[in-house]
C-alpha positions as CSV (number, residue, x, y, z in Angstrom):
1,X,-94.3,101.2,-151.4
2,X,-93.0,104.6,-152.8
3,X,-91.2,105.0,-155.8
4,X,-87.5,106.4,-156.3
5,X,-86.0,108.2,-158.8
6,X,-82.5,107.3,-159.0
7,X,-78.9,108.6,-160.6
8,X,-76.3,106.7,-160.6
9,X,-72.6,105.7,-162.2
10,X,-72.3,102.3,-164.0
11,X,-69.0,100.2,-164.6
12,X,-67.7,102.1,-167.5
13,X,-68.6,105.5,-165.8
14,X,-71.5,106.7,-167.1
15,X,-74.4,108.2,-165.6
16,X,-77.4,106.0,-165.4
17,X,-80.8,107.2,-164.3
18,X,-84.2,105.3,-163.3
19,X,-86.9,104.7,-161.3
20,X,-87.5,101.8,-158.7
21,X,-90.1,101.0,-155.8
22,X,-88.9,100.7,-152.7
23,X,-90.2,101.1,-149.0
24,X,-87.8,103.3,-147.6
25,X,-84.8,106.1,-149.5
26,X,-82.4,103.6,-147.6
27,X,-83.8,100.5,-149.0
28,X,-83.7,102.0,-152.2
29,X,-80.0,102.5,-152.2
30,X,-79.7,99.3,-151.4
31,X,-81.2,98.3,-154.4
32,X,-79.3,100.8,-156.6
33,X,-76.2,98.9,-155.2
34,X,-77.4,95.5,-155.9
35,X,-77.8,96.6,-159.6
36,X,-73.9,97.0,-160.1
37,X,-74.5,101.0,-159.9
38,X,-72.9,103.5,-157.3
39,X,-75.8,105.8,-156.7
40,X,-75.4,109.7,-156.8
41,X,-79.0,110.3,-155.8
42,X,-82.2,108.6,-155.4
43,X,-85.2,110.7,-154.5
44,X,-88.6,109.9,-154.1
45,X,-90.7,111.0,-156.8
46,X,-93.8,112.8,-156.0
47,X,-96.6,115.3,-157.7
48,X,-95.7,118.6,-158.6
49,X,-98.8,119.9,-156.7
50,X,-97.4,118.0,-153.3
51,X,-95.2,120.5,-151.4
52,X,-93.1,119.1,-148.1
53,X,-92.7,121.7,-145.7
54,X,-90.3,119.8,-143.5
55,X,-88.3,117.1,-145.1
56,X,-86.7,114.5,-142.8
57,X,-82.8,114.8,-142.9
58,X,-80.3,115.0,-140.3
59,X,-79.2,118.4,-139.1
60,X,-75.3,119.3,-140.8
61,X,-74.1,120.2,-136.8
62,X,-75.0,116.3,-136.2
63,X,-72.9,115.2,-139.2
64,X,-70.3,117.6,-138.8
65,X,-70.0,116.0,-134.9
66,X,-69.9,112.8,-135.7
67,X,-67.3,112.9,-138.3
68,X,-65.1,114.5,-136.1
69,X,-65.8,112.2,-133.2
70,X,-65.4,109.3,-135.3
71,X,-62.1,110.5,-136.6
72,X,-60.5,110.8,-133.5
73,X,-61.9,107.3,-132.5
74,X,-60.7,105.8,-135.5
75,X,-57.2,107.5,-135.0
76,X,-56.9,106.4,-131.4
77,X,-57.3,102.9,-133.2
78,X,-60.5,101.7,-131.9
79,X,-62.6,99.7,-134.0
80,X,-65.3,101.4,-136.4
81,X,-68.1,98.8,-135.3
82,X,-67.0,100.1,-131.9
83,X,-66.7,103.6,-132.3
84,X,-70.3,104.1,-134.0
85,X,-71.9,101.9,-130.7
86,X,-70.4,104.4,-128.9
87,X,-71.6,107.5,-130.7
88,X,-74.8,106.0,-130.9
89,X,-75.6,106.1,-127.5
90,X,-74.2,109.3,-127.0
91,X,-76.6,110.5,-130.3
92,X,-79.5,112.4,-129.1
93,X,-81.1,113.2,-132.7
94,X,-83.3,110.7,-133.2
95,X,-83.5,110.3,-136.6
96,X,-79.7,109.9,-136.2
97,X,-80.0,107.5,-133.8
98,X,-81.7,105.5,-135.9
99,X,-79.6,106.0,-139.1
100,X,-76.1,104.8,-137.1
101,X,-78.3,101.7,-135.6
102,X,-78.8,100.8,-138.9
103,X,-75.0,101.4,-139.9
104,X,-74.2,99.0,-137.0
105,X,-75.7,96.2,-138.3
106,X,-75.0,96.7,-142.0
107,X,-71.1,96.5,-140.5
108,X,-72.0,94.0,-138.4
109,X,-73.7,91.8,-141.8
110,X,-70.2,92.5,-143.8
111,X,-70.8,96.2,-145.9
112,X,-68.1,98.6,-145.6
113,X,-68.4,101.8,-144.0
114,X,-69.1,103.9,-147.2
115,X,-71.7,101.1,-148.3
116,X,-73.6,101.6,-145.0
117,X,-73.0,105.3,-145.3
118,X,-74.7,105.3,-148.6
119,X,-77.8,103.6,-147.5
120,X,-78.6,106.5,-145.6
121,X,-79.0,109.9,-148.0
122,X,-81.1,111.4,-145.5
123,X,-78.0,112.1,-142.9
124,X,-75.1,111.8,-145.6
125,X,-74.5,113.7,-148.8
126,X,-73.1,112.3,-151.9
127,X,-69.7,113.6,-151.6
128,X,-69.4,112.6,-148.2
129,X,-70.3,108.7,-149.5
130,X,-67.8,109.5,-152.1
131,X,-64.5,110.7,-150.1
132,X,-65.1,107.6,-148.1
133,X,-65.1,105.4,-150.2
134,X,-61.6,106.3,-151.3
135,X,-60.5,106.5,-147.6
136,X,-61.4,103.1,-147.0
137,X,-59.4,101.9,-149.9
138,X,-56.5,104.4,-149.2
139,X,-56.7,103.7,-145.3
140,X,-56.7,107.3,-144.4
141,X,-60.3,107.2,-142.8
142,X,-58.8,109.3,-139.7
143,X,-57.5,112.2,-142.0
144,X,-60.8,112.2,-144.5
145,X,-62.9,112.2,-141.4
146,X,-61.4,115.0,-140.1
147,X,-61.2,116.7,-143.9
148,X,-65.0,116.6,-144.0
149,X,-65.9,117.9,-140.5
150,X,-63.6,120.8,-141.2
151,X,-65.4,121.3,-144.7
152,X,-69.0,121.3,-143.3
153,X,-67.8,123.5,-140.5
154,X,-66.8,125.7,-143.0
155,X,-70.0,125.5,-145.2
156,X,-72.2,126.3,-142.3
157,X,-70.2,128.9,-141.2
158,X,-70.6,131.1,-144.7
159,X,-74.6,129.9,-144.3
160,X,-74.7,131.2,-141.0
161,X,-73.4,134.7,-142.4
162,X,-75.4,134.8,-145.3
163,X,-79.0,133.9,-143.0
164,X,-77.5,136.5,-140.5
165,X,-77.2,139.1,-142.8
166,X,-80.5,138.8,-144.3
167,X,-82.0,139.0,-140.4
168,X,-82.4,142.9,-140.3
169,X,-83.2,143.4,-143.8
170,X,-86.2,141.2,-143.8
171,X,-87.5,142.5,-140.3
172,X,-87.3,145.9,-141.7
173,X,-89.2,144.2,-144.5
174,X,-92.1,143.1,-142.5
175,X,-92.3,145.9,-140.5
176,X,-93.2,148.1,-144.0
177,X,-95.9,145.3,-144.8
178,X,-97.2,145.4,-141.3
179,X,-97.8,149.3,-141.5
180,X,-99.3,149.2,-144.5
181,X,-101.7,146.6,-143.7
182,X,-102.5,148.8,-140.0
183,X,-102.8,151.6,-142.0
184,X,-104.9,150.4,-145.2
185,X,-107.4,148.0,-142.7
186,X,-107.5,149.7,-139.3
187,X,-106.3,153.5,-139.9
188,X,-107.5,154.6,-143.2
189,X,-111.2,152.9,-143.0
190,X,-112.5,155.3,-139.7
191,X,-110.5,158.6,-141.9
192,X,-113.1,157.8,-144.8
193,X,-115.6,157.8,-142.9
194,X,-115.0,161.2,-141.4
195,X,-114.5,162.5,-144.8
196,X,-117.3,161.4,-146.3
197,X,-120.1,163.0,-143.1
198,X,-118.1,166.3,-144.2
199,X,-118.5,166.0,-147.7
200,X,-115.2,167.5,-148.2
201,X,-113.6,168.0,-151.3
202,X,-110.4,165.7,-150.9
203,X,-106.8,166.5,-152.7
204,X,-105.7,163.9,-155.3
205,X,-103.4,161.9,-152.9
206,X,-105.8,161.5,-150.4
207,X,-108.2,160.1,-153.2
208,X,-105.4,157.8,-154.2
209,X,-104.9,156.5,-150.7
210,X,-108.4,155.8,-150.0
211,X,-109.0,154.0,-153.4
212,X,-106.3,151.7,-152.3
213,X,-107.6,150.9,-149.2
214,X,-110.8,150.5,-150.1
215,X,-109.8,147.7,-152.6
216,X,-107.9,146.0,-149.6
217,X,-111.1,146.3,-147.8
218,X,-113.6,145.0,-150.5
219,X,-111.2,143.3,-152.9
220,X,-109.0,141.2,-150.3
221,X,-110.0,138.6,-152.3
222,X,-108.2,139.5,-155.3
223,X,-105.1,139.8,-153.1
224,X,-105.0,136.6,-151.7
225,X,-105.7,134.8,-154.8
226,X,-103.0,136.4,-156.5
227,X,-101.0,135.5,-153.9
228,X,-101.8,132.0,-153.9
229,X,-101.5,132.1,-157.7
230,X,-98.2,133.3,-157.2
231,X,-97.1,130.6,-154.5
232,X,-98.7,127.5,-156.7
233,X,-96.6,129.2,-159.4
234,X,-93.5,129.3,-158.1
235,X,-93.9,125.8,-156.4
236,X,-94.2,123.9,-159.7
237,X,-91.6,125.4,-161.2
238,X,-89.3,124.7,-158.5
239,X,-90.8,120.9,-158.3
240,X,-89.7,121.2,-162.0
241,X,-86.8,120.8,-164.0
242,X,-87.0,123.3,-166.6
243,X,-88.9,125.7,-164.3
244,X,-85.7,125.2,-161.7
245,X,-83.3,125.9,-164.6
246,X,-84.7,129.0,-165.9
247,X,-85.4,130.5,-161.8
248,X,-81.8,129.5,-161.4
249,X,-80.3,131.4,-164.7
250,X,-82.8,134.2,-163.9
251,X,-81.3,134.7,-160.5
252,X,-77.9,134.2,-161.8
253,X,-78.3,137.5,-164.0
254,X,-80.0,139.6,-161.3
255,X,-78.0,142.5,-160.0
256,X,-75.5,141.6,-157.1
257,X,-77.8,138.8,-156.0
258,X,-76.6,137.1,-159.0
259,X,-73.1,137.6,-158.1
260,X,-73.4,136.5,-154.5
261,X,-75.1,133.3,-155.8
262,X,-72.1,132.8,-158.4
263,X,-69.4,133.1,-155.7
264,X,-71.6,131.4,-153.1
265,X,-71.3,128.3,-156.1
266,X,-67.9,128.6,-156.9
267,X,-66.7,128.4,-153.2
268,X,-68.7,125.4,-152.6
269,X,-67.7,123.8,-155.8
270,X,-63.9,124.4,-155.2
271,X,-64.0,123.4,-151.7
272,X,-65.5,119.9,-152.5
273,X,-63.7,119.3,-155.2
274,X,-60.0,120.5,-153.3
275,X,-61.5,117.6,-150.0
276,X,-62.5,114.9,-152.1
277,X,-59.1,115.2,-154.7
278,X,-56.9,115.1,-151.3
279,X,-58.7,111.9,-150.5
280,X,-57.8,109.9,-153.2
281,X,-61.1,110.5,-155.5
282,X,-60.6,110.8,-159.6
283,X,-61.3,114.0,-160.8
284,X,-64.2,113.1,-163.2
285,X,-65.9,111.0,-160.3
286,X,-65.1,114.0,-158.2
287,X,-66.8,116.6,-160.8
288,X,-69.9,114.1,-160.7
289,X,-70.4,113.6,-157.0
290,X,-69.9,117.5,-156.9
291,X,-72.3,118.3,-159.7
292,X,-74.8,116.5,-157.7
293,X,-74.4,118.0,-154.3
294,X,-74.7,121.7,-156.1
295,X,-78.1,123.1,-155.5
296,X,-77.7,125.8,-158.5
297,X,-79.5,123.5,-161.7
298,X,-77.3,126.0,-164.5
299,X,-73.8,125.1,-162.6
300,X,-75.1,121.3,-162.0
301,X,-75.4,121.1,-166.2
302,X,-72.2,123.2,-166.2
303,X,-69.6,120.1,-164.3
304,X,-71.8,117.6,-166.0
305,X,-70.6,119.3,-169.2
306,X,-67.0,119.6,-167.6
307,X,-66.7,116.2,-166.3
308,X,-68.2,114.4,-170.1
309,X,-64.9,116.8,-172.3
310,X,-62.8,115.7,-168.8
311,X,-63.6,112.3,-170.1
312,X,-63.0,113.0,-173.6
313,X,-59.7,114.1,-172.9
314,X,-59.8,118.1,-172.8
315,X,-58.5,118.5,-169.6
316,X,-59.8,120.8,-167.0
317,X,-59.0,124.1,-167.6
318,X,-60.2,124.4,-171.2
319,X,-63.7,123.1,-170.5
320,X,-64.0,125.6,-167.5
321,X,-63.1,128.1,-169.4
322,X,-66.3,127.3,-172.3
323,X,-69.1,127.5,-170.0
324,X,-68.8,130.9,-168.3
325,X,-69.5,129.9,-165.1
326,X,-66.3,130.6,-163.1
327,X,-64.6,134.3,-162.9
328,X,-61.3,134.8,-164.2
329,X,-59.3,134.2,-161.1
330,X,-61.1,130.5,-160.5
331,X,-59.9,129.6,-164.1
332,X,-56.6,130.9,-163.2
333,X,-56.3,129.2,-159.8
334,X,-57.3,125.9,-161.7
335,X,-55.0,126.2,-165.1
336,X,-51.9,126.5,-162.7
337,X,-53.1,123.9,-160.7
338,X,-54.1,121.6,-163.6
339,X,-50.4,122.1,-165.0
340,X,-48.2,122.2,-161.9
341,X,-50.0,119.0,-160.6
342,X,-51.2,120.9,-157.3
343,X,-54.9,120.9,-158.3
344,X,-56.3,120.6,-154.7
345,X,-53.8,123.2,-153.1
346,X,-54.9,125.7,-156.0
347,X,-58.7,124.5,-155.2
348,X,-58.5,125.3,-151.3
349,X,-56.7,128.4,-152.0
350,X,-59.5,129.5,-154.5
351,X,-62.1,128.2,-152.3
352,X,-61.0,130.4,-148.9
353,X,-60.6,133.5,-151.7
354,X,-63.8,133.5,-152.4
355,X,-65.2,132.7,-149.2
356,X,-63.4,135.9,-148.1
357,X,-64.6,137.6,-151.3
358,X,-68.4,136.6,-150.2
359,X,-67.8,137.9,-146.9
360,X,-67.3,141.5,-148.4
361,X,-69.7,140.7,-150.8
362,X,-72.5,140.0,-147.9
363,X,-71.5,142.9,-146.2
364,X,-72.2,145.3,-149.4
365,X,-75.2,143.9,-150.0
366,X,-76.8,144.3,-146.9
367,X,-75.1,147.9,-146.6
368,X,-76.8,148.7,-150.2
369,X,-80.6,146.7,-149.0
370,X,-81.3,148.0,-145.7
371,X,-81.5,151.8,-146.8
372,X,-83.1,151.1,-149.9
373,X,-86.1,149.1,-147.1
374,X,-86.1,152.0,-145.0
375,X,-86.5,154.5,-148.0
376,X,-89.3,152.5,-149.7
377,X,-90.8,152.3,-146.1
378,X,-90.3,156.4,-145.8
379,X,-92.0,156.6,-148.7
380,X,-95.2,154.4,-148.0
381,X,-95.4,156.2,-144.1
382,X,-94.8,159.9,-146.1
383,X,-97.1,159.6,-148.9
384,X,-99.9,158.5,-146.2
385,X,-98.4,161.7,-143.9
386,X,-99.3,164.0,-146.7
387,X,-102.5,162.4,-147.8
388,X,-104.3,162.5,-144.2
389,X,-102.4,166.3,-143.5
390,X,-103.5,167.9,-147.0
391,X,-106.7,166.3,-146.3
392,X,-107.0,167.7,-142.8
393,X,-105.7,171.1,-143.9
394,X,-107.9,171.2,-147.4
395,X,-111.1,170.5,-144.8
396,X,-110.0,173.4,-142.5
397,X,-110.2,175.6,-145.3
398,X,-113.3,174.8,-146.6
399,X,-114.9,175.4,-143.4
400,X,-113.3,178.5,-142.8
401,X,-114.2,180.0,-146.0
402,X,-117.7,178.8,-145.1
């Protein structure tokens, strides 16, 4: 059996952690559940030295798909036992198949739909679990349904540009490595050679290029070890929590990758927060299922700091305001909102402002990437240029003086 590490909310509405021993994530909810506790997150716990490259979850198309299908079934008032038998045998994912076999007979035992929802992390985040809970108990499953296909839509739609923006910039990328490995392995090697059974007096940058490549020839150790280093480095301190937080807060300061990450946060965090408050959730239980569906550890402590003066009775804007982490027009949008009582209106309108702002913001970036690329990679191709043509001309001479 594996072991889980689990967060969760207990009956006065704090935040509970622990570890438990289950044989599957699902059984381990269950068991969360039993203990009184509405889980936020249970994850298996593993070494920081073991690295998944694939983790098993359901693709966010096959989500987005079902919600809307089972919106519309719901709507058209056919029973939810019903309508997930039906999407079922219509699923071709089988990992989803499996997960809304499962649901079936959890509905079929007695759970609700959120309960049997929750068993299942793998295929259904936490603020999904969380807006339907309060649909079920609101009986507005139909419009929530509907809410959360529309968010996800969204939320791989501004993935989608960001991964498409980055497309040419990183092929341009690999195109500079790939010449400067042909050139260093294949190129350079057979012009040293021909130098040396000359015994020609080389310029300076022609010495400089050949001492490089002649450490990738005899050193490639060193390379790939420093690579690895690198790689083993930078996978602990993700499978860490202080090594997260301090990659996270580096990133967040970096030059306009920092501000892309910040509105790429703030979008995602307004747009949750605007679907699960129109479905009936409380905002503090909103601010914790949203702190945990963040992926950014410094704005994760950020709403857990929010939500705990929330609690104390600070209200909203103020504790916004104290950790830095929103720009001025977020706070705005959420002040007004917070005293006019439209908090979720003021949420979705800050949320498709800044999904338009990280549009532009995209499009700047990869206007200011790909020619710095091309110039580093017109550098690299020029600096080899001049090293093999002064070399060439620098030989020429010598034998003509001769």
């Amino acid at each position: 059996m594996a072991r889980f590490a689990y967060k969760a909310i207990d009956k006065s509405g704090q935040t509970v952690s622990g570890v438990l021993a289950a044989a599957t994530p699902g059984a381990a909810h269950l068991m969360v559940l039993a203990r009184g506790l509405q889980p936020l997150s249970v994850e298996e716990k593993t070494s920081v030295f073991q690295y998944e490259v694939t983790k098993k979850k359901v693709p966010r198309e096959e989500v987005m798909h079902f919600s809307r299908q089972l919106g519309v079934f719901v709507k058209a008032g056919i029973p939810i036992l019903d309508s997930l038998e039906i999407i079922e045998g219509e699923t071709t994912n089988k990992l989803f198949k499996r997960v809304l076999g499962d649901m079936v007979e959890a509905l079929a035992a007695g759970d609700t739909f959120a309960l049997a929802a929750e068993a299942h992390p793998e295929a259904f985040p936490a603020y999904f679990v969380g807006m339907l809970s309060s649909a079920e108990l609101a009986g507005n499953l139909d419009t929530v349904l509907t809410q959360l296909a529309d968010y996800m839509e969204r939320d791989a739609d501004a993935r989608g540009k960001v991964t498409a923006a980055m497309i040419y910039p990183s092929v341009v990328l690999g195109m500079s490595v790939v010449t400067f490995v042909v050139l260093g392995v294949f190129v350079m090697p057979r012009f040293k050679v021909f130098f040396q059974s000359l015994h020609a007096n080389l310029p300076l940058p022609t010495k400089l290029l050949l001492d490089v490549t002649n450490f990738i020839e005899t050193k490639w150790y060193f390379l790939f070890g420093g690579l690895f280093a690198v790689v083993v480095i930078i996978v602990v301190a993700f499978r860490s929590k202080q090594g997260r937080a301090r990659i996270d807060s580096w990133v967040l300061r970096m030059p306009v990758i920092g501000d892309l990450v910040q509105h790429v946060m703030v979008e995602r965090i307004c747009r949750i927060l605007s679907s699960m408050i129109q479905a009936g959730v409380s905002l503090p239980e909103a601010m914790t299922v949203t702190s945990e569906s963040v992926s950014n550890i410094v704005y994760k402590r950020g709403l857990d700091t929010i939500r705990d003066e929330m609690i104390e009775g600070r209200g909203l804007s103020e504790p916004v305001a104290s950790t830095d982490l929103f720009p001025s027009a977020a706070r705005q949008m959420m002040r007004v909102g917070e005293e006019t009582g439209t908090l979720d209106e003021q949420l979705t309108v800050a949320a498709s402002y800044y999904a338009r702002e990280l549009d532009s913001k995209i499009k700047r970036f990869t206007g200011l990437f790909e020619p710095a690329i091309i110039i580093v990679m017109g550098v690299v191709v020029g600096f080899v240029a001049i090293a093999l043509i002064s070399a060439m001309y620098g030989i020429y001479r010598q034998v003509k003086v001769t």
